[in-house]
KEZA-334431 format. One record per residue (C-alpha): residue number from 1; residue in three letters; x, y, z. Coordinates in steps of 0.5 Angstrom, whole numbers. Each point is the difference from the previous one (the first is absolute). Layout:
<pt pos="NUM" code="ala" xx="X" yy="Y" zz="Z"/>
...
END
This chain:
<pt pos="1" code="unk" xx="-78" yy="16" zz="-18"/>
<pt pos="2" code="unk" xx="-2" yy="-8" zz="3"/>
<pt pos="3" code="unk" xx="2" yy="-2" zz="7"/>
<pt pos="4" code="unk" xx="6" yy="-2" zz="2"/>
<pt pos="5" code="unk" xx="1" yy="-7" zz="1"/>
<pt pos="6" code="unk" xx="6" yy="0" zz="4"/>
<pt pos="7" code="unk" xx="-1" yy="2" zz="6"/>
<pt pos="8" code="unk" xx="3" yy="6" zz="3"/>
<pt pos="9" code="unk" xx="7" yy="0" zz="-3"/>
<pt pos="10" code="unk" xx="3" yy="6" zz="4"/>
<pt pos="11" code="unk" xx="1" yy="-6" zz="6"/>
<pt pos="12" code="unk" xx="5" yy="-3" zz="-3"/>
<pt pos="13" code="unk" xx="5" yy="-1" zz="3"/>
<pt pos="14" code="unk" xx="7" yy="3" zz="-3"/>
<pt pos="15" code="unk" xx="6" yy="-4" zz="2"/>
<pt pos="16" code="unk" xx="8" yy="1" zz="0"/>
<pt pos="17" code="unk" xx="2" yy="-3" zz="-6"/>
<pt pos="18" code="unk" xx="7" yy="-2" zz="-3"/>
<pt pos="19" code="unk" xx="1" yy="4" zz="-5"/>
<pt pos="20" code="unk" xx="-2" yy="6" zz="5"/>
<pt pos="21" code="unk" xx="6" yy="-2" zz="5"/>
<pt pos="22" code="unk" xx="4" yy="-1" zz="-6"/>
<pt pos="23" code="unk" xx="-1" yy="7" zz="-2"/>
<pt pos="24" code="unk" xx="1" yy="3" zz="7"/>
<pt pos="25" code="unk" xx="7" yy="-3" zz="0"/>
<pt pos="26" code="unk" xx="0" yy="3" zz="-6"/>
<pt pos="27" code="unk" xx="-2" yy="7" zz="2"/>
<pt pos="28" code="unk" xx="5" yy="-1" zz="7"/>
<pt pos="29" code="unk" xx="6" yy="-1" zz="-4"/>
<pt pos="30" code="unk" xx="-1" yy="6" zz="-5"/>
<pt pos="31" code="unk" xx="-1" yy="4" zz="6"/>
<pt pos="32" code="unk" xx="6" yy="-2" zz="3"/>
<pt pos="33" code="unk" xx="5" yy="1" zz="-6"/>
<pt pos="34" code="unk" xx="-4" yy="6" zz="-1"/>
<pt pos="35" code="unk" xx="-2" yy="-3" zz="-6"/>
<pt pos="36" code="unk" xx="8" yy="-1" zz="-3"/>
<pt pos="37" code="unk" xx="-3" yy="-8" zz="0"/>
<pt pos="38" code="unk" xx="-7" yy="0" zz="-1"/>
<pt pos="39" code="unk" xx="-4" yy="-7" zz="2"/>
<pt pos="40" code="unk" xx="-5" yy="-2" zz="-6"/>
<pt pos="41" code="unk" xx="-6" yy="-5" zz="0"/>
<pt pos="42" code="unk" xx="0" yy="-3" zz="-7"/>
<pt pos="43" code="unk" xx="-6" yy="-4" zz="-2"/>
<pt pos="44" code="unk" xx="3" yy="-7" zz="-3"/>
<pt pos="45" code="unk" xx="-4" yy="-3" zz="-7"/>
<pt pos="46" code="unk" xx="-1" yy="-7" zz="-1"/>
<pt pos="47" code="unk" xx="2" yy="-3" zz="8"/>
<pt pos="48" code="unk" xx="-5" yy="-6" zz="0"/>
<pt pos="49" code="unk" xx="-2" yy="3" zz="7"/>
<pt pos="50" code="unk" xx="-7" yy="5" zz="0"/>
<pt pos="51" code="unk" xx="4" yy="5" zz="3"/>
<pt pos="52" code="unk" xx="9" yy="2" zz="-1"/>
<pt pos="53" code="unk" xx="4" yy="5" zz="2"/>
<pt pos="54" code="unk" xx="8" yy="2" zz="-1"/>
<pt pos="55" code="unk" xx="2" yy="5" zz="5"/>
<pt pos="56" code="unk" xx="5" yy="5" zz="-4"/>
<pt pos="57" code="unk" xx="6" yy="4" zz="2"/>
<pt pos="58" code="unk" xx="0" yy="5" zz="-5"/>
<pt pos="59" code="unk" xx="7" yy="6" zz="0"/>
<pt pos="60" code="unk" xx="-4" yy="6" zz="-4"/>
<pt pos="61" code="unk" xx="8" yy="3" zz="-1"/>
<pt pos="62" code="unk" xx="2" yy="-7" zz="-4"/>
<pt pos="63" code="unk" xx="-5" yy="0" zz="-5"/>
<pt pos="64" code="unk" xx="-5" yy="-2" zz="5"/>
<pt pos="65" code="unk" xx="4" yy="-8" zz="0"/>
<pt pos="66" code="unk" xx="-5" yy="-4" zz="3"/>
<pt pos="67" code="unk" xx="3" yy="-6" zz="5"/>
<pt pos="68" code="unk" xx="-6" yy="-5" zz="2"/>
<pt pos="69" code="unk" xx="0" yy="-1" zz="8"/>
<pt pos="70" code="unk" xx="-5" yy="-5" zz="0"/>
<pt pos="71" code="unk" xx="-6" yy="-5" zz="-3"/>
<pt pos="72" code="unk" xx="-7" yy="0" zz="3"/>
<pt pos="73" code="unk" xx="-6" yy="-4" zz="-2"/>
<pt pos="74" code="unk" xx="-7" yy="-2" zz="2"/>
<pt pos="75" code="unk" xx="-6" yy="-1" zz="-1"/>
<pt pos="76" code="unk" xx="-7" yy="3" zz="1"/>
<pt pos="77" code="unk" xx="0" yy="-2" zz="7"/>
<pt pos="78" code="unk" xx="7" yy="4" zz="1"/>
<pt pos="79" code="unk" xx="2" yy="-7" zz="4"/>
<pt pos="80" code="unk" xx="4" yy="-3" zz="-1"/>
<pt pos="81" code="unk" xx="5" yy="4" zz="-3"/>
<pt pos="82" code="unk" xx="6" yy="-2" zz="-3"/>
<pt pos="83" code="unk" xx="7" yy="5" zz="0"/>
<pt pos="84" code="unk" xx="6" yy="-2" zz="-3"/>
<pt pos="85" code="unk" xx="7" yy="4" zz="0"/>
<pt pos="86" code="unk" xx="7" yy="-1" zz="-2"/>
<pt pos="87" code="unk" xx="4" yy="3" zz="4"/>
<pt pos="88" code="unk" xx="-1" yy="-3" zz="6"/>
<pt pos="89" code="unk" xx="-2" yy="-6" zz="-3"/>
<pt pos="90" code="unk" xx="-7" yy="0" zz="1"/>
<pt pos="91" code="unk" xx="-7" yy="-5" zz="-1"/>
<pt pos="92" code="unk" xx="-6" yy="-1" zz="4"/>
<pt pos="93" code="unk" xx="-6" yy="1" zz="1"/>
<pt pos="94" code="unk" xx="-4" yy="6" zz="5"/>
<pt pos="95" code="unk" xx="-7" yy="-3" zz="2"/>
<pt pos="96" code="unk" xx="-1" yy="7" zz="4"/>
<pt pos="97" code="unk" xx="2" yy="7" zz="-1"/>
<pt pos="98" code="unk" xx="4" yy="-1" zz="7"/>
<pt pos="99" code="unk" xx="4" yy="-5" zz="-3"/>
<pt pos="100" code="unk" xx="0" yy="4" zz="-6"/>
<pt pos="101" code="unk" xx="3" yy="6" zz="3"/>
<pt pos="102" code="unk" xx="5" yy="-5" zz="4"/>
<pt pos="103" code="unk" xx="3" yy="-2" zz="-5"/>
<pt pos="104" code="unk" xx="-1" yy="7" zz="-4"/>
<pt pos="105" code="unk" xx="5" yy="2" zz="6"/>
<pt pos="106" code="unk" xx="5" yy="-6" zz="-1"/>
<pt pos="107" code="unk" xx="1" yy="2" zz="-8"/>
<pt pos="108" code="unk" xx="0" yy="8" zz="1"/>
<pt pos="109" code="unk" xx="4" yy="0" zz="5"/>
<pt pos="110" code="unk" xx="6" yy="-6" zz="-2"/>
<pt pos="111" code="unk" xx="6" yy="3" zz="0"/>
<pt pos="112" code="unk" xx="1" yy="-3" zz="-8"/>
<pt pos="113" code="unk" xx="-7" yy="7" zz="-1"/>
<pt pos="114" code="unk" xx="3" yy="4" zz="4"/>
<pt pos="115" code="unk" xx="7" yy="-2" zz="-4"/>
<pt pos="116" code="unk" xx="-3" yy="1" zz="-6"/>
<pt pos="117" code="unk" xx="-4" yy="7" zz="2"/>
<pt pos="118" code="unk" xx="8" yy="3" zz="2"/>
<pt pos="119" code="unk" xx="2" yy="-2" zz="-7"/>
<pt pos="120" code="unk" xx="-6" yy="4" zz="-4"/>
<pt pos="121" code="unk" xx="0" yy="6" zz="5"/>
<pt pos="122" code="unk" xx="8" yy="0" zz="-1"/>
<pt pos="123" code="unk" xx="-1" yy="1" zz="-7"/>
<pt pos="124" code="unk" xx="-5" yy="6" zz="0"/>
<pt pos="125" code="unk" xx="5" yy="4" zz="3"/>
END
């Protein structure tokens, strides 16, 4: 096998990235609904950013209905990211993952999810 040209590739350095915190959502909410709604980071085709996400909310008793919490979508460089969301009403732009998981918050723990949460848990019962 030649020599590498690389250089020593295990020293690269690993970061955080959006579609890893959508996904720790995800899990956090599965986890804490004892997987009657399970959280789903779907991979988005034909976004004309590198990288988009949907972050899902699943019921696995209905059929395994499917309602989309929110957009993300980003470059190579991950930042910066654009989020969007319907409820609440949501566009802009995170230049960081600080911002990122700020606005994450806003989105994840307005009262219109949180809204929607009880209606889909209510009609696993």
């Amino acid at each position: 096998m030649p020599n590498s040209l690389w250089g020593d590739l295990k020293a690269l350095e690993l970061v955080r990235t959006p579609k890893t915190i959508l996904k720790e959502q995800a899990d956090a909410l599965t986890v804490a609904t004892s997987g009657m709604l399970e959280g789903v980071v779907e991979d988005r085709i034909g976004v004309l950013a590198d990288f988009a996400y949907d972050l899902e909310v699943r019921v696995p008793s209905l059929n395994n209905y499917a309602y989309t919490i929110l957009s993300v979508a980003h470059p190579m460089e991950l930042y910066p990211l654009e989020l969007s969301a319907q409820r609440p009403p949501t566009r802009l732009s995170c230049h960081d993952d600080k911002e990122f998981e700020a606005a994450l918050a806003r989105v994840l723990g307005s009262s219109e999810i949180r809204h929607v949460l009880s209606r889909l848990r209510s009609q696993t019962i």
